[in-house]
N, C-alpha and C positions, 0 to 999 in steps of 0.2 A: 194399415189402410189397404182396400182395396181398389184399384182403379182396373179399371176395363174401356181403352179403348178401340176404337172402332174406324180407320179408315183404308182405302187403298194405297195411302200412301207407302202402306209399310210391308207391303210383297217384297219390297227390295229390302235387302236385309243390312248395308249401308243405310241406311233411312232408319233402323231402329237402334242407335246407338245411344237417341236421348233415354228412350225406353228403358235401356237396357240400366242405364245410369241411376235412373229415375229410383228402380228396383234394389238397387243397390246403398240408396241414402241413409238406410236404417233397417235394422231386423223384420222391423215390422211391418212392410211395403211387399204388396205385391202388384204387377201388372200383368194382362192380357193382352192381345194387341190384336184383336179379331180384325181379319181381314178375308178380301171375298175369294172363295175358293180358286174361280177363274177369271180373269182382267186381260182385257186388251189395252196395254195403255197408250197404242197406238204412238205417230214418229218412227222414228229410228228403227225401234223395236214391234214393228204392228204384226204380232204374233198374240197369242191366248198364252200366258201364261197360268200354269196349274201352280197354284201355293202349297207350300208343304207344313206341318206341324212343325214346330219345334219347342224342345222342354230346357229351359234352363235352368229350373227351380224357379225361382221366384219369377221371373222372365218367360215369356210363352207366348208364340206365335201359335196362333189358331185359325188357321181357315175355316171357313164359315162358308155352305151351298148359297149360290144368291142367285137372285135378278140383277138383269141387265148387267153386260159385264165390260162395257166400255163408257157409262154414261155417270158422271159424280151422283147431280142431283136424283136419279132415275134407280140407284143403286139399293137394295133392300134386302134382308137376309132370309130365310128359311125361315123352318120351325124349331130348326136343332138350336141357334141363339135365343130359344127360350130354355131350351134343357142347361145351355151356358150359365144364362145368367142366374137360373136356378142354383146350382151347383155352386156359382162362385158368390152368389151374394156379394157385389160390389158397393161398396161405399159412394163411388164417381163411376158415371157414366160418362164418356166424353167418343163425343162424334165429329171429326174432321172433313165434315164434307160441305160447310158454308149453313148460312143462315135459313136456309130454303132446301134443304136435304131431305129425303121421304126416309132416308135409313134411320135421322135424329127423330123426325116423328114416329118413327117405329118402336125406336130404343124409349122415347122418353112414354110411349103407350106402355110399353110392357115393364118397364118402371113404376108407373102405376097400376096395373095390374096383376103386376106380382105381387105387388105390398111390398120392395124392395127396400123403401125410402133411399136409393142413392141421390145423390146430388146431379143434376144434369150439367150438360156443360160442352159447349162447341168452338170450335175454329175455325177460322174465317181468312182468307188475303183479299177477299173483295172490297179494293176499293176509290169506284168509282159510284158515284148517286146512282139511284135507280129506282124505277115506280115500278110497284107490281100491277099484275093482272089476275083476274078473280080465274078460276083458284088458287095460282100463286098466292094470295095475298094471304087465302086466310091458313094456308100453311105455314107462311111466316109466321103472321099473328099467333097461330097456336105452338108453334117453335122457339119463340122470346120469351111467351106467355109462362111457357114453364120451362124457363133455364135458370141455373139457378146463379151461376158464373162465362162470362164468355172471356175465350183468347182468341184478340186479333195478333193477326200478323203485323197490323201497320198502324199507325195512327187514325187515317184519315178511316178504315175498317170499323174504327171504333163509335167514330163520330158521326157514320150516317147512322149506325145501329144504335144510336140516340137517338136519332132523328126519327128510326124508325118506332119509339118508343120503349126501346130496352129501358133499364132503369135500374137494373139490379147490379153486382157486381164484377170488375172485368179489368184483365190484364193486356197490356202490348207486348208481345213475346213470340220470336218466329218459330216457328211451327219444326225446324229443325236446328243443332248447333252445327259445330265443327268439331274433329277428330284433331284435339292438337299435336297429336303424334304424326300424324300424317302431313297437314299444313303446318309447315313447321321452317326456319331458315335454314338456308341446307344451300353450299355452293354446287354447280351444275358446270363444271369447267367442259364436261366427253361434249355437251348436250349443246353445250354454248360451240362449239368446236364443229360440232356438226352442222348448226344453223350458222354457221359464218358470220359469228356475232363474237369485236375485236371487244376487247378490255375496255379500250376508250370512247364504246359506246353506248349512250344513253338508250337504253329498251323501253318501249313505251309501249303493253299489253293491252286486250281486249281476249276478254272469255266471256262467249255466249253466242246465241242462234245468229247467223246472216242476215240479221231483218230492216228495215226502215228506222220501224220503232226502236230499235236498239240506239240508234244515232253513230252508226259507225261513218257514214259518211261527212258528217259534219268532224268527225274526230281528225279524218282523214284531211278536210280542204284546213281545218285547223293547222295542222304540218306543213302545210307548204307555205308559208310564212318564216318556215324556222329552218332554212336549209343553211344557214350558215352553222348550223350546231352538228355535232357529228351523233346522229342518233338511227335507230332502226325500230321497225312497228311491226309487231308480233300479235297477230291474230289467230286466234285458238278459238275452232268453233265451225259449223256448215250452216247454208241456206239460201236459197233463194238470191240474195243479194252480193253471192261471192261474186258473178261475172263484171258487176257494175261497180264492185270495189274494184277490182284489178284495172279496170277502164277508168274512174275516177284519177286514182295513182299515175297511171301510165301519161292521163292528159296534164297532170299537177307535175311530171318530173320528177317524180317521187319513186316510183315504180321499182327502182333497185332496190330501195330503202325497207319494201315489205317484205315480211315472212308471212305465210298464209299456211296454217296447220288443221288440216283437215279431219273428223271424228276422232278425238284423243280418248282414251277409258279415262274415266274417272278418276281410276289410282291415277295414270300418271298426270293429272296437270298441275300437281303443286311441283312436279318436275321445273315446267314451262313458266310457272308463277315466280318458279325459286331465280329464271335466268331477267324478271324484270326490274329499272327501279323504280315505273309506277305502274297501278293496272289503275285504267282509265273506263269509269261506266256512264257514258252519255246518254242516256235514255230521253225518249222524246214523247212526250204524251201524244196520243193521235185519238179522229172518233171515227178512225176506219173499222173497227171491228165492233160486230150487233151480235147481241143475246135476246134473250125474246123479251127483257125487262128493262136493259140498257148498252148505253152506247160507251163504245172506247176500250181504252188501256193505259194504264201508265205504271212505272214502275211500285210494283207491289212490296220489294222488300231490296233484292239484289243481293243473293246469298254469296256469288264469288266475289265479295269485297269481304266478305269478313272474312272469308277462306285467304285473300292478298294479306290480309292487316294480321292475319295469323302467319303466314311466309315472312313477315317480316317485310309487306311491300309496301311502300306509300300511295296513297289511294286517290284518284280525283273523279268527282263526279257530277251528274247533273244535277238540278232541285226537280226531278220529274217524281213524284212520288214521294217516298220512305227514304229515299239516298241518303237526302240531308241530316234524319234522324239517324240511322245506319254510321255513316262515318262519323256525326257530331263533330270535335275539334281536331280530331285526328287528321287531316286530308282537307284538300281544297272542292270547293264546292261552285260551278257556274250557272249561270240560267240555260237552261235546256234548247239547244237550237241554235248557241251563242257560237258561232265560229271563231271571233275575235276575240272571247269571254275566255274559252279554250284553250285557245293559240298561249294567251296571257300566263295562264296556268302552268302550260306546260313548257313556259319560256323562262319562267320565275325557278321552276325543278332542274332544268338544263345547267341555270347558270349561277344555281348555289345550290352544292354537292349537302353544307348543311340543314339547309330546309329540308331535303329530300329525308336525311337521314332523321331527322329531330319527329316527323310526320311517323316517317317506319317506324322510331320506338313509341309513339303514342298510339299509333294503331293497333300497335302488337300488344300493347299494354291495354288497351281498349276488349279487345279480343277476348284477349285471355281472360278477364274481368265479366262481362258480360256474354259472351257467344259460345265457347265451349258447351258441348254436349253435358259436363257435368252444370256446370254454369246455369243455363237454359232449366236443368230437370231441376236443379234447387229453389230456380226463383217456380218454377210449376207446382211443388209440392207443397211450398209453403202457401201459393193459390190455392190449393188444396183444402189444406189445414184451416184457412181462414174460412171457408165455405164448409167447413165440417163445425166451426165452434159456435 
Protein backbone atom coordinates (compact mmCIF):
# COMPACT_ATOMS: atom_id res chain seq x y z
CA UNK A 1 0.00 0.00 0.00
CA UNK A 2 0.71 3.28 -0.83
CA UNK A 3 -0.29 6.27 1.21
CA UNK A 4 0.79 9.84 0.70
CA UNK A 5 0.02 12.20 3.20
CA UNK A 6 -0.11 15.77 3.09
CA UNK A 7 -0.02 18.28 6.18
CA UNK A 8 2.03 20.95 8.05
CA UNK A 9 1.78 19.16 10.87
CA UNK A 10 4.69 17.13 10.10
CA UNK A 11 7.76 19.75 9.71
CA UNK A 12 8.28 18.82 13.09
CA UNK A 13 9.89 15.66 12.96
CA UNK A 14 8.60 14.45 16.66
CA UNK A 15 5.02 14.73 14.93
CA UNK A 16 6.15 11.88 12.47
CA UNK A 17 6.56 9.05 14.62
CA UNK A 18 2.96 7.70 13.83
CA UNK A 19 4.24 7.86 10.15
CA UNK A 20 7.18 6.36 10.65
CA UNK A 21 5.20 3.39 12.47
CA UNK A 22 2.67 3.28 9.96
CA UNK A 23 5.60 2.35 7.34
CA UNK A 24 6.90 -0.17 9.22
CA UNK A 25 3.42 -2.55 9.74
CA UNK A 26 4.28 -4.74 6.87
CA UNK A 27 6.72 -5.07 3.85
CA UNK A 28 4.45 -3.86 1.78
CA UNK A 29 3.44 0.02 3.17
CA UNK A 30 4.86 2.80 2.16
CA UNK A 31 4.38 6.42 3.18
CA UNK A 32 5.20 10.10 2.03
CA UNK A 33 4.56 12.79 4.24
CA UNK A 34 4.52 15.89 1.97
CA UNK A 35 4.79 18.93 3.62
CA UNK A 36 5.10 22.74 2.80
CA UNK A 37 8.54 23.70 1.97
CA UNK A 38 8.32 26.92 4.16
CA UNK A 39 5.71 27.39 7.29
CA UNK A 40 5.43 29.92 9.95
CA UNK A 41 3.80 28.22 12.57
CA UNK A 42 3.81 31.17 14.52
CA UNK A 43 3.67 31.37 18.93
CA UNK A 44 6.69 30.58 20.49
CA UNK A 45 8.38 29.82 17.40
CA UNK A 46 7.06 32.72 14.79
CA UNK A 47 9.97 32.35 12.52
CA UNK A 48 9.73 30.54 8.61
CA UNK A 49 10.91 27.50 8.92
CA UNK A 50 12.49 25.84 5.59
CA UNK A 51 11.65 21.77 5.68
CA UNK A 52 14.21 19.52 4.59
CA UNK A 53 13.97 16.07 2.57
CA UNK A 54 14.40 13.18 4.22
CA UNK A 55 14.64 9.27 2.91
CA UNK A 56 14.11 6.49 5.26
CA UNK A 57 13.08 3.97 2.74
CA UNK A 58 9.88 3.26 3.08
CA UNK A 59 9.28 6.57 5.21
CA UNK A 60 10.04 10.07 3.43
CA UNK A 61 9.59 13.55 4.22
CA UNK A 62 9.06 15.60 1.27
CA UNK A 63 8.82 19.14 1.03
CA UNK A 64 6.61 20.54 -1.33
CA UNK A 65 7.06 24.62 -2.88
CA UNK A 66 3.50 26.23 -1.59
CA UNK A 67 1.26 29.00 -1.01
CA UNK A 68 0.57 30.67 1.75
CA UNK A 69 2.89 29.70 4.49
CA UNK A 70 1.17 30.44 7.69
CA UNK A 71 -2.60 29.85 6.91
CA UNK A 72 -4.03 25.73 7.30
CA UNK A 73 -7.01 26.36 5.19
CA UNK A 74 -5.38 28.86 2.54
CA UNK A 75 -2.33 26.36 2.25
CA UNK A 76 -1.81 24.87 -1.59
CA UNK A 77 1.11 23.12 -3.33
CA UNK A 78 2.96 23.87 -6.44
CA UNK A 79 3.29 22.07 -9.55
CA UNK A 80 6.16 19.76 -8.57
CA UNK A 81 3.07 17.56 -6.29
CA UNK A 82 1.89 16.59 -9.44
CA UNK A 83 5.40 15.34 -10.75
CA UNK A 84 4.91 13.45 -6.87
CA UNK A 85 2.07 11.99 -7.24
CA UNK A 86 2.81 10.98 -10.54
CA UNK A 87 5.91 9.15 -9.54
CA UNK A 88 4.51 7.57 -6.49
CA UNK A 89 1.05 6.44 -7.72
CA UNK A 90 -0.63 6.39 -4.14
CA UNK A 91 -3.30 4.16 -3.10
CA UNK A 92 -4.49 7.01 -0.12
CA UNK A 93 -4.52 10.43 -0.43
CA UNK A 94 -4.93 11.72 2.96
CA UNK A 95 -4.99 15.62 3.85
CA UNK A 96 -4.81 16.99 7.45
CA UNK A 97 -5.92 20.33 7.14
CA UNK A 98 -9.92 20.14 8.23
CA UNK A 99 -13.00 19.66 6.19
CA UNK A 100 -12.64 23.06 4.29
CA UNK A 101 -8.92 22.80 3.10
CA UNK A 102 -8.10 24.21 -0.67
CA UNK A 103 -4.76 21.74 -0.38
CA UNK A 104 -7.68 18.62 -0.05
CA UNK A 105 -9.48 20.26 -2.93
CA UNK A 106 -6.27 20.38 -4.76
CA UNK A 107 -5.16 16.86 -3.94
CA UNK A 108 -8.55 15.32 -4.50
CA UNK A 109 -8.60 17.37 -8.28
CA UNK A 110 -5.38 16.04 -9.25
CA UNK A 111 -6.61 12.57 -8.12
CA UNK A 112 -8.97 12.84 -10.52
CA UNK A 113 -7.02 13.98 -13.15
CA UNK A 114 -4.37 12.03 -13.06
CA UNK A 115 -6.58 8.82 -13.30
CA UNK A 116 -4.69 7.85 -9.94
CA UNK A 117 -7.91 6.14 -8.42
CA UNK A 118 -6.51 6.63 -4.84
CA UNK A 119 -8.76 6.70 -2.17
CA UNK A 120 -9.27 10.29 -0.67
CA UNK A 121 -9.34 10.92 2.76
CA UNK A 122 -9.08 13.79 5.56
CA UNK A 123 -8.52 14.96 9.21
CA UNK A 124 -10.29 17.00 11.06
CA UNK A 125 -10.15 18.26 15.32
CA UNK A 126 -12.98 20.75 14.63
CA UNK A 127 -15.33 20.43 16.84
CA UNK A 128 -17.60 22.86 17.43
CA UNK A 129 -21.18 23.57 14.85
CA UNK A 130 -20.71 25.80 12.18
CA UNK A 131 -22.52 27.33 9.10
CA UNK A 132 -20.66 27.99 6.11
CA UNK A 133 -20.66 30.93 3.81
CA UNK A 134 -20.85 30.79 -0.12
CA UNK A 135 -17.84 29.92 -1.17
CA UNK A 136 -16.95 28.25 1.77
CA UNK A 137 -19.84 26.12 1.43
CA UNK A 138 -19.41 24.83 -1.79
CA UNK A 139 -15.92 23.91 -1.00
CA UNK A 140 -16.98 21.85 1.68
CA UNK A 141 -19.65 20.26 -0.48
CA UNK A 142 -17.18 19.33 -3.04
CA UNK A 143 -14.61 18.07 -0.23
CA UNK A 144 -17.27 15.47 1.53
CA UNK A 145 -18.52 14.97 -1.87
CA UNK A 146 -15.42 12.99 -2.86
CA UNK A 147 -13.90 11.57 0.34
CA UNK A 148 -13.94 8.51 0.45
CA UNK A 149 -13.00 7.79 4.43
CA UNK A 150 -12.68 10.70 7.09
CA UNK A 151 -10.46 10.71 10.52
CA UNK A 152 -11.87 12.79 13.21
CA UNK A 153 -9.88 13.63 16.09
CA UNK A 154 -13.01 13.71 18.37
CA UNK A 155 -16.24 12.49 18.45
CA UNK A 156 -18.24 15.35 18.44
CA UNK A 157 -15.86 16.25 14.76
CA UNK A 158 -17.50 13.30 13.52
CA UNK A 159 -21.06 14.14 14.06
CA UNK A 160 -21.37 17.75 12.69
CA UNK A 161 -19.70 16.02 9.54
CA UNK A 162 -22.91 14.11 9.51
CA UNK A 163 -24.68 16.72 9.85
CA UNK A 164 -22.94 18.30 7.33
CA UNK A 165 -24.05 15.50 5.05
CA UNK A 166 -20.87 13.04 4.95
CA UNK A 167 -22.23 9.66 4.86
CA UNK A 168 -19.40 7.60 3.78
CA UNK A 169 -16.95 5.90 5.93
CA UNK A 170 -14.98 7.33 9.06
CA UNK A 171 -12.96 6.74 12.07
CA UNK A 172 -12.24 8.66 15.69
CA UNK A 173 -8.50 8.52 16.04
CA UNK A 174 -6.12 11.39 17.08
CA UNK A 175 -4.27 12.75 14.54
CA UNK A 176 -0.97 11.88 16.68
CA UNK A 177 0.15 9.01 19.37
CA UNK A 178 2.67 8.94 22.07
CA UNK A 179 6.35 7.70 22.17
CA UNK A 180 6.06 5.07 24.99
CA UNK A 181 9.72 5.17 25.51
CA UNK A 182 9.79 8.50 26.29
CA UNK A 183 6.31 8.90 28.47
CA UNK A 184 7.18 6.38 30.45
CA UNK A 185 7.27 5.86 34.69
CA UNK A 186 10.51 6.94 35.61
CA UNK A 187 11.29 8.17 39.44
CA UNK A 188 12.67 12.08 39.30
CA UNK A 189 14.10 12.09 42.97
CA UNK A 190 17.52 15.40 41.35
CA UNK A 191 14.30 17.01 39.85
CA UNK A 192 11.82 16.67 42.89
CA UNK A 193 14.86 17.92 44.88
CA UNK A 194 15.22 20.96 43.02
CA UNK A 195 11.46 21.99 42.91
CA UNK A 196 11.25 21.45 46.92
CA UNK A 197 8.92 18.90 46.49
CA UNK A 198 8.97 16.58 50.10
CA UNK A 199 8.07 12.69 49.61
CA UNK A 200 4.95 13.49 51.66
CA UNK A 201 3.58 15.45 49.10
CA UNK A 202 0.76 15.20 47.02
CA UNK A 203 1.66 16.90 43.30
CA UNK A 204 -1.18 17.96 41.45
CA UNK A 205 0.11 18.99 37.53
CA UNK A 206 -1.11 21.03 34.82
CA UNK A 207 0.55 21.08 31.29
CA UNK A 208 -0.55 23.54 28.84
CA UNK A 209 -0.97 27.32 27.44
CA UNK A 210 -1.82 30.02 30.43
CA UNK A 211 -5.27 30.56 29.14
CA UNK A 212 -8.89 31.04 30.53
CA UNK A 213 -10.02 28.45 28.43
CA UNK A 214 -7.73 26.02 29.90
CA UNK A 215 -9.58 26.38 33.50
CA UNK A 216 -6.63 26.67 35.37
CA UNK A 217 -8.06 29.12 37.51
CA UNK A 218 -10.98 27.14 38.65
CA UNK A 219 -8.38 24.35 39.33
CA UNK A 220 -6.60 26.76 41.46
CA UNK A 221 -9.83 28.32 43.72
CA UNK A 222 -10.66 24.17 43.75
CA UNK A 223 -7.42 23.93 46.26
CA UNK A 224 -8.08 26.17 48.62
CA UNK A 225 -10.59 24.00 50.17
CA UNK A 226 -8.07 21.47 50.74
CA UNK A 227 -5.35 23.08 52.72
CA UNK A 228 -5.53 20.72 55.47
CA UNK A 229 -3.78 18.08 52.93
CA UNK A 230 -0.08 18.50 52.53
CA UNK A 231 0.08 18.98 48.66
CA UNK A 232 1.94 21.30 46.05
CA UNK A 233 0.60 22.47 42.32
CA UNK A 234 3.01 22.31 39.52
CA UNK A 235 2.22 24.13 36.47
CA UNK A 236 4.22 23.56 33.36
CA UNK A 237 3.39 25.82 30.46
CA UNK A 238 3.32 30.07 29.56
CA UNK A 239 0.63 32.59 28.75
CA UNK A 240 -1.18 35.38 29.12
CA UNK A 241 -2.84 34.28 32.43
CA UNK A 242 0.51 33.51 34.44
CA UNK A 243 0.13 37.06 36.30
CA UNK A 244 -3.43 36.34 37.49
CA UNK A 245 -2.66 32.81 38.54
CA UNK A 246 0.09 33.87 40.89
CA UNK A 247 -2.51 36.71 42.25
CA UNK A 248 -5.39 34.23 42.45
CA UNK A 249 -2.85 31.84 44.67
CA UNK A 250 -1.45 34.58 46.70
CA UNK A 251 -5.28 35.95 47.65
CA UNK A 252 -6.32 32.00 48.29
CA UNK A 253 -3.14 31.36 50.77
CA UNK A 254 -2.03 29.06 48.65
CA UNK A 255 0.75 30.89 47.01
CA UNK A 256 3.67 28.78 48.65
CA UNK A 257 1.96 25.87 47.60
CA UNK A 258 2.69 26.75 43.65
CA UNK A 259 5.45 25.86 41.30
CA UNK A 260 5.13 27.63 38.14
CA UNK A 261 7.58 26.22 35.29
CA UNK A 262 7.91 28.30 32.58
CA UNK A 263 8.64 27.05 28.42
CA UNK A 264 9.89 23.46 29.29
CA UNK A 265 11.30 21.45 25.55
CA UNK A 266 9.15 18.88 24.89
CA UNK A 267 11.67 16.16 25.71
CA UNK A 268 11.80 17.21 29.02
CA UNK A 269 8.19 17.21 30.45
CA UNK A 270 7.60 13.64 31.04
CA UNK A 271 10.47 14.60 33.45
CA UNK A 272 7.83 17.04 35.20
CA UNK A 273 4.91 14.45 34.56
CA UNK A 274 7.08 11.52 36.07
CA UNK A 275 7.33 14.09 39.72
CA UNK A 276 3.06 14.22 39.65
CA UNK A 277 0.32 11.89 41.34
CA UNK A 278 -2.24 13.38 39.12
CA UNK A 279 -2.19 15.75 36.00
CA UNK A 280 -5.45 17.60 36.12
CA UNK A 281 -7.11 19.01 32.59
CA UNK A 282 -9.96 21.49 33.45
CA UNK A 283 -10.85 22.70 30.22
CA UNK A 284 -13.75 25.20 29.80
CA UNK A 285 -15.70 25.59 26.78
CA UNK A 286 -16.00 29.54 25.90
CA UNK A 287 -17.55 31.44 22.61
CA UNK A 288 -14.96 34.03 22.92
CA UNK A 289 -13.06 33.00 19.85
CA UNK A 290 -14.74 33.71 16.01
CA UNK A 291 -13.71 32.16 12.64
CA UNK A 292 -15.43 33.57 9.78
CA UNK A 293 -17.91 30.35 9.94
CA UNK A 294 -18.00 29.85 13.83
CA UNK A 295 -17.98 30.67 17.33
CA UNK A 296 -15.92 29.13 20.18
CA UNK A 297 -13.54 26.40 21.60
CA UNK A 298 -13.65 23.54 23.69
CA UNK A 299 -11.38 20.85 24.22
CA UNK A 300 -10.59 19.08 20.97
CA UNK A 301 -8.79 16.11 22.23
CA UNK A 302 -6.18 16.94 25.17
CA UNK A 303 -3.09 15.06 24.13
CA UNK A 304 -0.98 15.61 27.49
CA UNK A 305 -3.42 13.27 29.32
CA UNK A 306 -2.47 10.48 27.40
CA UNK A 307 1.12 11.45 27.54
CA UNK A 308 0.23 11.40 31.89
CA UNK A 309 -1.70 7.96 31.54
CA UNK A 310 1.59 6.70 29.71
CA UNK A 311 3.95 8.20 32.82
CA UNK A 312 2.02 6.33 34.81
CA UNK A 313 -0.08 9.46 36.26
CA UNK A 314 -3.70 9.43 37.26
CA UNK A 315 -5.57 11.67 35.25
CA UNK A 316 -8.69 14.15 36.19
CA UNK A 317 -10.53 16.01 33.86
CA UNK A 318 -13.23 18.21 32.76
CA UNK A 319 -16.43 16.89 30.40
CA UNK A 320 -15.38 20.03 28.07
CA UNK A 321 -14.99 18.27 24.78
CA UNK A 322 -13.32 14.72 23.93
CA UNK A 323 -11.77 14.63 27.81
CA UNK A 324 -14.39 12.28 28.80
CA UNK A 325 -13.89 10.02 25.77
CA UNK A 326 -9.90 10.39 26.18
CA UNK A 327 -9.74 9.25 29.80
CA UNK A 328 -12.99 6.68 29.68
CA UNK A 329 -12.64 4.74 33.05
CA UNK A 330 -9.35 5.37 33.80
CA UNK A 331 -9.39 8.80 35.77
CA UNK A 332 -12.21 11.08 37.31
CA UNK A 333 -14.15 13.14 35.32
CA UNK A 334 -16.24 16.76 36.51
CA UNK A 335 -18.38 19.17 34.90
CA UNK A 336 -16.32 21.88 33.46
CA UNK A 337 -16.39 25.22 35.57
CA UNK A 338 -17.34 23.02 38.79
CA UNK A 339 -15.01 24.26 41.56
CA UNK A 340 -16.69 22.27 44.26
CA UNK A 341 -17.09 19.28 41.43
CA UNK A 342 -13.04 19.53 41.42
CA UNK A 343 -12.12 20.21 44.85
CA UNK A 344 -14.31 16.70 45.40
CA UNK A 345 -11.92 14.93 42.84
CA UNK A 346 -9.12 15.88 44.13
CA UNK A 347 -9.83 15.40 47.89
CA UNK A 348 -11.21 11.67 47.06
CA UNK A 349 -7.00 11.28 45.32
CA UNK A 350 -5.39 13.06 48.60
CA UNK A 351 -6.94 10.77 50.98
CA UNK A 352 -6.86 7.26 49.36
CA UNK A 353 -3.24 6.64 48.06
CA UNK A 354 -5.22 3.47 46.47
CA UNK A 355 -7.51 5.14 44.20
CA UNK A 356 -4.78 7.16 42.96
CA UNK A 357 -2.72 4.22 42.34
CA UNK A 358 -5.69 1.71 40.85
CA UNK A 359 -6.62 5.09 38.15
CA UNK A 360 -2.43 5.00 37.28
CA UNK A 361 -2.40 1.45 36.30
CA UNK A 362 -5.74 1.61 34.28
CA UNK A 363 -4.44 4.70 32.52
CA UNK A 364 -1.28 3.21 31.76
CA UNK A 365 -3.06 0.20 30.67
CA UNK A 366 -5.39 2.40 28.52
CA UNK A 367 -2.42 4.10 26.93
CA UNK A 368 -0.58 1.57 25.96
CA UNK A 369 -3.64 -0.09 24.35
CA UNK A 370 -4.95 2.57 22.42
CA UNK A 371 -2.51 5.88 22.05
CA UNK A 372 0.80 4.66 21.29
CA UNK A 373 2.34 5.79 17.98
CA UNK A 374 2.31 2.09 16.98
CA UNK A 375 -1.22 1.66 18.34
CA UNK A 376 -2.76 4.80 16.46
CA UNK A 377 -0.90 3.65 12.97
CA UNK A 378 -2.53 0.06 13.20
CA UNK A 379 -5.96 0.93 14.01
CA UNK A 380 -5.05 3.80 10.66
CA UNK A 381 -3.95 1.02 8.33
CA UNK A 382 -6.46 -1.25 8.84
CA UNK A 383 -8.93 2.15 8.07
CA UNK A 384 -6.96 1.75 5.22
CA UNK A 385 -7.48 -1.54 4.18
CA UNK A 386 -11.28 -1.36 4.66
CA UNK A 387 -11.43 1.69 2.24
CA UNK A 388 -9.12 -0.33 -0.27
CA UNK A 389 -11.43 -3.68 -0.29
Amino acid sequence: MKILVASHTYIVNLNCQKLRELSRLDNNTQVIAVVPKLWRPGGVQNKIIESKLKDEGDFKIVPVDNFSQNNQGLLTFKSEIITLLKEFEPDIIQVEQGAKSLAYAQLITLNKFLGLKAKNVFFTWWNLPYKNKFPISLLEQYNLQNTHGLISGNQDGLDILRDHGYNNKAIVLPQLGIDEKLFTPKQQPELATQLKIQSDEFVIGFVGRFVKEKGILTLIKSLASLQEFSWKLLLLGRGELKEQIETTARELGIKNRLILIESVPHEQVPNYLNLMDTLVLPSETTDKFKTLTAVGWKEQFGHVLIEAMASGVAVVGSDSGEIPHVIGDAGLIFPEGNIEALGNCLGQLMANPDLVKDLANKGYTRAMEKYTNKAVAQKQLAFYQELLN
